[in-house]
VEXFI-167469 format. One record per atom (N, C-alpha, C, O, CB): residue in one letter; chain; atom name; y, z, x; residue number from 0. Coordinates in steps of 0.1 Angstrom, whole numbers, plus 5000, padded with zeros to 4 digits. Glycine has a CB too. Layout:
NODE rest kette atom   py   pz   px  nr
NODE    A     A   CA    Y    Z    X NUM
...
! end
This chain:
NODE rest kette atom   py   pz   px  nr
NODE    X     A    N 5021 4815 4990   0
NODE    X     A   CA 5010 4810 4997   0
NODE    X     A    C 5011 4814 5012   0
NODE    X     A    O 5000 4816 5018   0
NODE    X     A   CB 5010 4795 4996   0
NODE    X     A    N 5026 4816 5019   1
NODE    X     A   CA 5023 4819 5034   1
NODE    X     A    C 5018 4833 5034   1
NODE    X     A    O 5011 4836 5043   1
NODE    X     A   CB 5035 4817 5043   1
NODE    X     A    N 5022 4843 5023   2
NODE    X     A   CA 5017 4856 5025   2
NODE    X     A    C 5003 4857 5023   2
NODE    X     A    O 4997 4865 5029   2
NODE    X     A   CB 5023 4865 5017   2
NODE    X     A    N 4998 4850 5014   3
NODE    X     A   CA 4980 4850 5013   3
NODE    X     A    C 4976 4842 5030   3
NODE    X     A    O 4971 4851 5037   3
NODE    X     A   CB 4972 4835 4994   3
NODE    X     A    N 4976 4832 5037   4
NODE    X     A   CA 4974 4830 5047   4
NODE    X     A    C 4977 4838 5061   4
NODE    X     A    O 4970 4838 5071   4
NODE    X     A   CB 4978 4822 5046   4
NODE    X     A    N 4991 4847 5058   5
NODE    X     A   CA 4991 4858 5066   5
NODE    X     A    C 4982 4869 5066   5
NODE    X     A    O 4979 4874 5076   5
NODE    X     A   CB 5000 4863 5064   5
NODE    X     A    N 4979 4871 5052   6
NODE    X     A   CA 4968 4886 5052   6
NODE    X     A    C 4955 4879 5056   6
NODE    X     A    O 4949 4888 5063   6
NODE    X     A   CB 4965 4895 5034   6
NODE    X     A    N 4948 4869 5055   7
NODE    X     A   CA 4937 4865 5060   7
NODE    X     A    C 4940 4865 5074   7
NODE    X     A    O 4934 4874 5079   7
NODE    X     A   CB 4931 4853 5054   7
NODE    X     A    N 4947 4860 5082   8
NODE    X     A   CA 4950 4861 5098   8
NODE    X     A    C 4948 4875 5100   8
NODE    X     A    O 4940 4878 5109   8
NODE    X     A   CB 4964 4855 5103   8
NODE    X     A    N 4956 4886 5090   9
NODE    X     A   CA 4960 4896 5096   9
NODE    X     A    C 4945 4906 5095   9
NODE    X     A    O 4941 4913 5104   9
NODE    X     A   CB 4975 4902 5088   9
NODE    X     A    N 4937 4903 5080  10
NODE    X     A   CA 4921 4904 5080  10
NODE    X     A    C 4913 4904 5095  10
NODE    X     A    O 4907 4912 5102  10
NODE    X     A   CB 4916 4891 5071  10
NODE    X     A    N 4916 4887 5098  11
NODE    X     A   CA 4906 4887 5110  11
NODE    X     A    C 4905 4895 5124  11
NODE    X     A    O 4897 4900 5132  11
NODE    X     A   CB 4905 4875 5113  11
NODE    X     A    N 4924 4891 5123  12
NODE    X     A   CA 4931 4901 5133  12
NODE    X     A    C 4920 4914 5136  12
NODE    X     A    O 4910 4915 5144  12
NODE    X     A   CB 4946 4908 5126  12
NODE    X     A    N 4925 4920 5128  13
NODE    X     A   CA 4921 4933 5129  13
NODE    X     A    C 4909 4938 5124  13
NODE    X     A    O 4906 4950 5122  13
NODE    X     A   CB 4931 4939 5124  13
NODE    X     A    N 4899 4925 5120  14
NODE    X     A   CA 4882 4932 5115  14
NODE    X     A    C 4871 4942 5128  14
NODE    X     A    O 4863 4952 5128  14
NODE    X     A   CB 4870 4914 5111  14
NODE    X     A    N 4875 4934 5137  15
NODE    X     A   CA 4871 4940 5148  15
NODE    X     A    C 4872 4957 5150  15
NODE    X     A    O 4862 4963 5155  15
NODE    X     A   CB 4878 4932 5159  15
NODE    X     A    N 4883 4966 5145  16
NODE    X     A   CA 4890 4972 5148  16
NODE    X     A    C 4879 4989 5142  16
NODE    X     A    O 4881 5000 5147  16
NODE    X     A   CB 4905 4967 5142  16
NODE    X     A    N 4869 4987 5133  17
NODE    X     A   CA 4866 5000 5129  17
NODE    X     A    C 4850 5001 5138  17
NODE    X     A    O 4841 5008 5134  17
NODE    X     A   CB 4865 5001 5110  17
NODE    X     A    N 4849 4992 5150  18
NODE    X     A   CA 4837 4989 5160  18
NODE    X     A    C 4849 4992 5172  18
NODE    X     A    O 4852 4987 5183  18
NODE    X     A   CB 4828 4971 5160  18
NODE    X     A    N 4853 5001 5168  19
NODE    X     A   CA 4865 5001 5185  19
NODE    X     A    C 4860 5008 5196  19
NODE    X     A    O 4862 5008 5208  19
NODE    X     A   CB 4883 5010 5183  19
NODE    X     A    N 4850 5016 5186  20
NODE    X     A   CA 4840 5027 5199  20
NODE    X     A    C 4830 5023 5206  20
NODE    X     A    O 4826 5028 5217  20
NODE    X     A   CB 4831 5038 5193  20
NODE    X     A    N 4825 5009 5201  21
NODE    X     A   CA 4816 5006 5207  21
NODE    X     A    C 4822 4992 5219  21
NODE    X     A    O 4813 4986 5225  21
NODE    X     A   CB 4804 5002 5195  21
NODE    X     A    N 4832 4989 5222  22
NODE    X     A   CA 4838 4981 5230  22
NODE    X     A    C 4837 4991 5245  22
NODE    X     A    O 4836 5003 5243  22
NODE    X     A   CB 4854 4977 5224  22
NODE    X     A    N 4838 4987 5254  23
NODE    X     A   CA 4838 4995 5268  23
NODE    X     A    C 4851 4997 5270  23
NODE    X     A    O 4857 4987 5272  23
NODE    X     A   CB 4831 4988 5280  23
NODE    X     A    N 4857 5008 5271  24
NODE    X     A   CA 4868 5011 5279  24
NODE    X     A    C 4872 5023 5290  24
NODE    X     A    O 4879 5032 5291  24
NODE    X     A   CB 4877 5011 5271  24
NODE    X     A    N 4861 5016 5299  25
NODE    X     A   CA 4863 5027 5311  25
NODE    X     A    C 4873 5030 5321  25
NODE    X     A    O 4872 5035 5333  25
NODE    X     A   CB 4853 5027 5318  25
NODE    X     A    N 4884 5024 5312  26
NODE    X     A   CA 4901 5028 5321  26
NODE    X     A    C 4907 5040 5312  26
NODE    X     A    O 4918 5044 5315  26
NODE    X     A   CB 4915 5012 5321  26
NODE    X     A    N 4901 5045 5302  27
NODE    X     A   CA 4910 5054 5293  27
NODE    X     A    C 4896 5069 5293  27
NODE    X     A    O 4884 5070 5295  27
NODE    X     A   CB 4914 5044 5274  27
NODE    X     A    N 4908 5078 5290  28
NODE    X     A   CA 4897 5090 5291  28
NODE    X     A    C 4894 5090 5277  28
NODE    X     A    O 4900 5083 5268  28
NODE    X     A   CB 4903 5107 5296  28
NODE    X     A    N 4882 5099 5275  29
NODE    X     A   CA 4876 5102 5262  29
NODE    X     A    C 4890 5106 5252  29
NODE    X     A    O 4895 5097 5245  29
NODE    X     A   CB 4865 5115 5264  29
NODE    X     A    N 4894 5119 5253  30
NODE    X     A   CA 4903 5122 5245  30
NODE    X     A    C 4916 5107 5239  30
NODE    X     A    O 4921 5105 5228  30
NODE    X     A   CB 4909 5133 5253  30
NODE    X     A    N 4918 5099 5254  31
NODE    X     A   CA 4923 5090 5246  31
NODE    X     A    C 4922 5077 5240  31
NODE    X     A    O 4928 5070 5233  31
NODE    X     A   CB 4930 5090 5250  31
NODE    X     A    N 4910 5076 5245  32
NODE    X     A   CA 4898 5065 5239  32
NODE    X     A    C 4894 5067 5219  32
NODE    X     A    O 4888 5058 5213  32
NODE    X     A   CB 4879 5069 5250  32
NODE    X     A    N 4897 5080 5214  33
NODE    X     A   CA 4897 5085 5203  33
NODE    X     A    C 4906 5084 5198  33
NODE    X     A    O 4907 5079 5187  33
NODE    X     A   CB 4894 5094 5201  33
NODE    X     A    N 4918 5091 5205  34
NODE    X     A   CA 4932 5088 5199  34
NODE    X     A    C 4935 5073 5196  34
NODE    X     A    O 4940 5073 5184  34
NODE    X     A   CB 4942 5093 5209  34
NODE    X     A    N 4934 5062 5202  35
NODE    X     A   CA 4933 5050 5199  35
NODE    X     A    C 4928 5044 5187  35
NODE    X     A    O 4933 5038 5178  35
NODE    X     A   CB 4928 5046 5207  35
NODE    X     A    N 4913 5049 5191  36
NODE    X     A   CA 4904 5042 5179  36
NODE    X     A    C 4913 5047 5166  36
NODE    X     A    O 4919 5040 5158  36
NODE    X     A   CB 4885 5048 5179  36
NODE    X     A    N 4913 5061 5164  37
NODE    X     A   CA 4924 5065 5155  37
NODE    X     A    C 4935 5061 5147  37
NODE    X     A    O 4935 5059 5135  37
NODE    X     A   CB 4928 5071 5159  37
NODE    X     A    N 4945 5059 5156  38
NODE    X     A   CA 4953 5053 5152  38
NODE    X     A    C 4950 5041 5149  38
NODE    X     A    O 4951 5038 5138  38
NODE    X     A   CB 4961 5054 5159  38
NODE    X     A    N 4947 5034 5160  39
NODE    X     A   CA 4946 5018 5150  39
NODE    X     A    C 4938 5015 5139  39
NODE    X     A    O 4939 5004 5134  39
NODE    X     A   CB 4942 5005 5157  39
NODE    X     A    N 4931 5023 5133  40
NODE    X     A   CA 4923 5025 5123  40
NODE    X     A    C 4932 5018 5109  40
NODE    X     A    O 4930 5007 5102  40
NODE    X     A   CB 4920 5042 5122  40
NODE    X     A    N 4939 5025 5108  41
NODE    X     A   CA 4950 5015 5092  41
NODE    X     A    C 4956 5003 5097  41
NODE    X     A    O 4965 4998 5091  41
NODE    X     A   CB 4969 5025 5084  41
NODE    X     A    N 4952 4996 5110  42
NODE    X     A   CA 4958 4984 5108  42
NODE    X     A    C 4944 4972 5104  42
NODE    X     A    O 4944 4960 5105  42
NODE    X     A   CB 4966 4981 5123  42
NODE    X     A    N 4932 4982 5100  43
NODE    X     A   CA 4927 4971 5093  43
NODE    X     A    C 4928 4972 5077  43
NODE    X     A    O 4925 4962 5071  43
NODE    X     A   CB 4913 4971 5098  43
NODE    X     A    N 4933 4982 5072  44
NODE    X     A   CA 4940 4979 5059  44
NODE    X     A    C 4953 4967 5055  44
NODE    X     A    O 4955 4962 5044  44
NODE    X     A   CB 4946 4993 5056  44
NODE    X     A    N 4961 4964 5069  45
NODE    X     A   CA 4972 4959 5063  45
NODE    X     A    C 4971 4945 5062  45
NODE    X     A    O 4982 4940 5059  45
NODE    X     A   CB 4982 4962 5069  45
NODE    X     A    N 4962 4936 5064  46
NODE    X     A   CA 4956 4922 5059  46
NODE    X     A    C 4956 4923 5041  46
NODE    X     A    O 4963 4918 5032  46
NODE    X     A   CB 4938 4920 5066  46
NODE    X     A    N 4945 4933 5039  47
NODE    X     A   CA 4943 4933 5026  47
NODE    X     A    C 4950 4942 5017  47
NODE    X     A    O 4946 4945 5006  47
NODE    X     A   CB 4931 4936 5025  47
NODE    X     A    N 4963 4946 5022  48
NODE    X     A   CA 4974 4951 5016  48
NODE    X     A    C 4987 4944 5009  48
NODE    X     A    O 4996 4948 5001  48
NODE    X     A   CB 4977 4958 5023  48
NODE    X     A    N 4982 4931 5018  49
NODE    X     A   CA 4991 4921 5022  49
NODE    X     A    C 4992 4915 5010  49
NODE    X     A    O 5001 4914 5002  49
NODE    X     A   CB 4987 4913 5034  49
NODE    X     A    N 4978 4912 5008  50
NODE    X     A   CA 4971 4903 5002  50
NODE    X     A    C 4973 4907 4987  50
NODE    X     A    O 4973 4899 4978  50
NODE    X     A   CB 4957 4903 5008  50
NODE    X     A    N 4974 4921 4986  51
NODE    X     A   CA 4973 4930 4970  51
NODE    X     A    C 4987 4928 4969  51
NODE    X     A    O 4990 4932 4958  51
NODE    X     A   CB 4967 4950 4969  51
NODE    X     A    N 4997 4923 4975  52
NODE    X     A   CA 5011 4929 4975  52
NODE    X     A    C 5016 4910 4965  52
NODE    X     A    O 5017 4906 4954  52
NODE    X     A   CB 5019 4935 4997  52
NODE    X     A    N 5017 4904 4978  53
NODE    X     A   CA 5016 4893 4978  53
NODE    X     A    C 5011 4883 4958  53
NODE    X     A    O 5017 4874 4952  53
NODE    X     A   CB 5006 4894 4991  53
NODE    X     A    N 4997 4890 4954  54
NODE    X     A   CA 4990 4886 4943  54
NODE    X     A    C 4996 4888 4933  54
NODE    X     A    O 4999 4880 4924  54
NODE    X     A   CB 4980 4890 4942  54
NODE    X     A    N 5001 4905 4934  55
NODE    X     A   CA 5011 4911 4922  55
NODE    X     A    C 5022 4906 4927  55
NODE    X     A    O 5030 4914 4921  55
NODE    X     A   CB 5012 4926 4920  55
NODE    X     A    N 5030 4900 4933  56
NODE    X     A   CA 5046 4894 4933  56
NODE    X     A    C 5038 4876 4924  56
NODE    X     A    O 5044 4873 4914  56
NODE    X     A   CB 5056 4892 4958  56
NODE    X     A    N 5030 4869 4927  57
NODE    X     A   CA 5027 4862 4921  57
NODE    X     A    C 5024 4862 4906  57
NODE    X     A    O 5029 4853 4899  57
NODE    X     A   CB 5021 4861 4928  57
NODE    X     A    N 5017 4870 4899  58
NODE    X     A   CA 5016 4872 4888  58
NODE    X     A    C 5031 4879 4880  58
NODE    X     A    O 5035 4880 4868  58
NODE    X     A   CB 5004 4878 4888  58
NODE    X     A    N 5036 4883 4890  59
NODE    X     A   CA 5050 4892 4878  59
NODE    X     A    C 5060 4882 4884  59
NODE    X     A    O 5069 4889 4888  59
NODE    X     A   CB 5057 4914 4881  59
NODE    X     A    N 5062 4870 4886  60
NODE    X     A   CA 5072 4856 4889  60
NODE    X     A    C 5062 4847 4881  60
NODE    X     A    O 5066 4835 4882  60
NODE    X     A   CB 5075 4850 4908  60
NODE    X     A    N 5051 4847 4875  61
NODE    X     A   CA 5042 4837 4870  61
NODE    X     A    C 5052 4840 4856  61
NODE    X     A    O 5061 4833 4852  61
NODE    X     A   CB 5023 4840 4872  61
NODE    X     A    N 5046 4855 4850  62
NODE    X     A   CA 5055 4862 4839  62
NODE    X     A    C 5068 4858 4837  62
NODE    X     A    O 5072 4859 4826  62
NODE    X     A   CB 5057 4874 4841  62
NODE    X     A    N 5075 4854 4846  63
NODE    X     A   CA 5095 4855 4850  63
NODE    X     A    C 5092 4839 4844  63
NODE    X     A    O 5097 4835 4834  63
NODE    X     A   CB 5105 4859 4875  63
NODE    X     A    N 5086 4832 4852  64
NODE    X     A   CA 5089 4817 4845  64
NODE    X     A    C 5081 4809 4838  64
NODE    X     A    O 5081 4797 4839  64
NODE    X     A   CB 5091 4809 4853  64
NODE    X     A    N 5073 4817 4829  65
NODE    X     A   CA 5068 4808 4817  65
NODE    X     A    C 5071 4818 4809  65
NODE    X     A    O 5061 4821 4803  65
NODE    X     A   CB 5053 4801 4815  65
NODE    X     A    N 5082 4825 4807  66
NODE    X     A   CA 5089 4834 4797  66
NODE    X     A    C 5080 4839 4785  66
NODE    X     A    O 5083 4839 4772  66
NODE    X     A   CB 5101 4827 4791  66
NODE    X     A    N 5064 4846 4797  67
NODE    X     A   CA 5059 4850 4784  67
NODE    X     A    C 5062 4869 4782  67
NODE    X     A    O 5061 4876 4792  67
NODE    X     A   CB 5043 4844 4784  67
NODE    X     A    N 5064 4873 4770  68
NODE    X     A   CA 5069 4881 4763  68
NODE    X     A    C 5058 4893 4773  68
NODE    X     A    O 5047 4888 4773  68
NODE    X     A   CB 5070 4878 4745  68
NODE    X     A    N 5060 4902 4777  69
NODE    X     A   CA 5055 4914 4782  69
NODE    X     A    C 5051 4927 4773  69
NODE    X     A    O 5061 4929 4766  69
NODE    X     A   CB 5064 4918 4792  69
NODE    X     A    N 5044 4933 4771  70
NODE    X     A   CA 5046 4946 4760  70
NODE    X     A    C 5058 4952 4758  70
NODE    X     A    O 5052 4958 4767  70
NODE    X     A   CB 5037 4957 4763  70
NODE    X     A    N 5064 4954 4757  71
NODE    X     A   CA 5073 4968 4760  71
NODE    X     A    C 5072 4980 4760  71
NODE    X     A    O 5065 4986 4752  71
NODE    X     A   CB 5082 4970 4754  71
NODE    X     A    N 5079 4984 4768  72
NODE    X     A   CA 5073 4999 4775  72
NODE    X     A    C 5081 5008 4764  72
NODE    X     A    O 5093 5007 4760  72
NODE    X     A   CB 5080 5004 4794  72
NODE    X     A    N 5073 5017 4758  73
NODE    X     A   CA 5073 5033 4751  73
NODE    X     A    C 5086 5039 4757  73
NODE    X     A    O 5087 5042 4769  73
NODE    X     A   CB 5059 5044 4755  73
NODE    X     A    N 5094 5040 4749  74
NODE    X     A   CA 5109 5053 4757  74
NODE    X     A    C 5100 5065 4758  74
NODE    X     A    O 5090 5067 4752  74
NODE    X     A   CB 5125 5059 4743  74
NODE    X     A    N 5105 5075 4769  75
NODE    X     A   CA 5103 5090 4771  75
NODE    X     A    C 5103 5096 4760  75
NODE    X     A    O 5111 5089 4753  75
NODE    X     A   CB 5114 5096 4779  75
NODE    X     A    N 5099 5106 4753  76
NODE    X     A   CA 5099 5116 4742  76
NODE    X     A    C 5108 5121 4747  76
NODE    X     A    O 5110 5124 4759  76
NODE    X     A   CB 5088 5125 4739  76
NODE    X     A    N 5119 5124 4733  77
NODE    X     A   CA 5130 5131 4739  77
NODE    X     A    C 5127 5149 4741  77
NODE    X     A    O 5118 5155 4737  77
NODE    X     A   CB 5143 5128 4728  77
NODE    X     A    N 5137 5152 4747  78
NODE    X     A   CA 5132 5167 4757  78
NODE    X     A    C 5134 5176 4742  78
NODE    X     A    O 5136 5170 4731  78
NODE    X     A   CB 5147 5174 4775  78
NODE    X     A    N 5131 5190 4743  79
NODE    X     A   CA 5136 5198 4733  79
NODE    X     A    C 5152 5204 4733  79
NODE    X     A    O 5158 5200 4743  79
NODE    X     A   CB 5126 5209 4732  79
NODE    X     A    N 5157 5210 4727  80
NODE    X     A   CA 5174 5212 4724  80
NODE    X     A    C 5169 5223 4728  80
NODE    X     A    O 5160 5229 4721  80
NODE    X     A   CB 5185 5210 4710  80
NODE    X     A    N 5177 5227 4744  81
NODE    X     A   CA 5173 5242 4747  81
NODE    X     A    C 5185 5249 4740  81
NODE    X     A    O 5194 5245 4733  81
NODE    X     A   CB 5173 5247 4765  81
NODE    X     A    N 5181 5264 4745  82
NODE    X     A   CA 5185 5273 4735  82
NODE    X     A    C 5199 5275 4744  82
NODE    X     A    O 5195 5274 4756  82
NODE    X     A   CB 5174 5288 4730  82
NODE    X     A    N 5212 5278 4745  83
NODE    X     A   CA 5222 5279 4755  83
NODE    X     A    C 5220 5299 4761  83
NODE    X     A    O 5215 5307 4754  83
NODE    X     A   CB 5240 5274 4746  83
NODE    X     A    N 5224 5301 4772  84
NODE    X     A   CA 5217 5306 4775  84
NODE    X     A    C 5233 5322 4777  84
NODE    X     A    O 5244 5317 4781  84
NODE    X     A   CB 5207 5297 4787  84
NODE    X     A    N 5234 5332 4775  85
NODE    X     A   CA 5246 5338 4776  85
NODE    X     A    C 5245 5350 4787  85
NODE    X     A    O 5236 5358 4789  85
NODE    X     A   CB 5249 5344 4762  85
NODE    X     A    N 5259 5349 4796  86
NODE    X     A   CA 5251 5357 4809  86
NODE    X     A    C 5246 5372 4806  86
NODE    X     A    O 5251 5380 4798  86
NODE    X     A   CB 5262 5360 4822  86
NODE    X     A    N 5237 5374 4811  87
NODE    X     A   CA 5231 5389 4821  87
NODE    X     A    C 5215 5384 4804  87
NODE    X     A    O 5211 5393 4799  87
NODE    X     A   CB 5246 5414 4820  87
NODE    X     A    N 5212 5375 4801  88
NODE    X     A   CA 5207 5379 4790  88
NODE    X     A    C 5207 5385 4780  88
NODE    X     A    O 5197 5390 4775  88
NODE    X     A   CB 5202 5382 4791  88
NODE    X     A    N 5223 5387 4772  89
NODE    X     A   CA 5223 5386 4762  89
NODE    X     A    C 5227 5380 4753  89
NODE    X     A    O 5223 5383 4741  89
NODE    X     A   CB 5224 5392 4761  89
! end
């Protein structure tokens, strides 16, 4: 629950953030007025990353304690029996 309440803070946080061009900032030059907007650009993903992360730790501990049975995963096909190999090629 505190991680779903974190990614919504961290949501609102940072919604503002893909309007970053249109805010006034006439203490920074162009070149770095872009570089900015730039970069902070993926910190409006990390709310709702949070949030995806968070859901799936919930559901695979939901799994862990009402011991319900999961599929089981398929083994690898086993490789083929290479041929051994004798030097210079022959």
């Amino acid at each position: 629950m505190p991680a779903l309440l974190g990614s919504v803070v961290l949501t609102a946080l940072w919604a503002p953030m893909p309007w970053w061009w249109t805010f006034p900032h006439e203490d920074m030059t162009h070149t770095g007025h872009v570089l900015v907007g730039i970069l902070h650009q993926p910190l409006v993903l990390w709310g709702p990353l949070v949030a995806a992360v968070a859901v799936s730790y919930y559901r695979r501990r939901r799994h862990a304690a009402t011991g319900v049975a999961r599929r089981p995963r398929t083994p690898l096909a086993p490789l083929a029996p290479r041929t051994p190999r004798t030097p210079h090629g022959r």
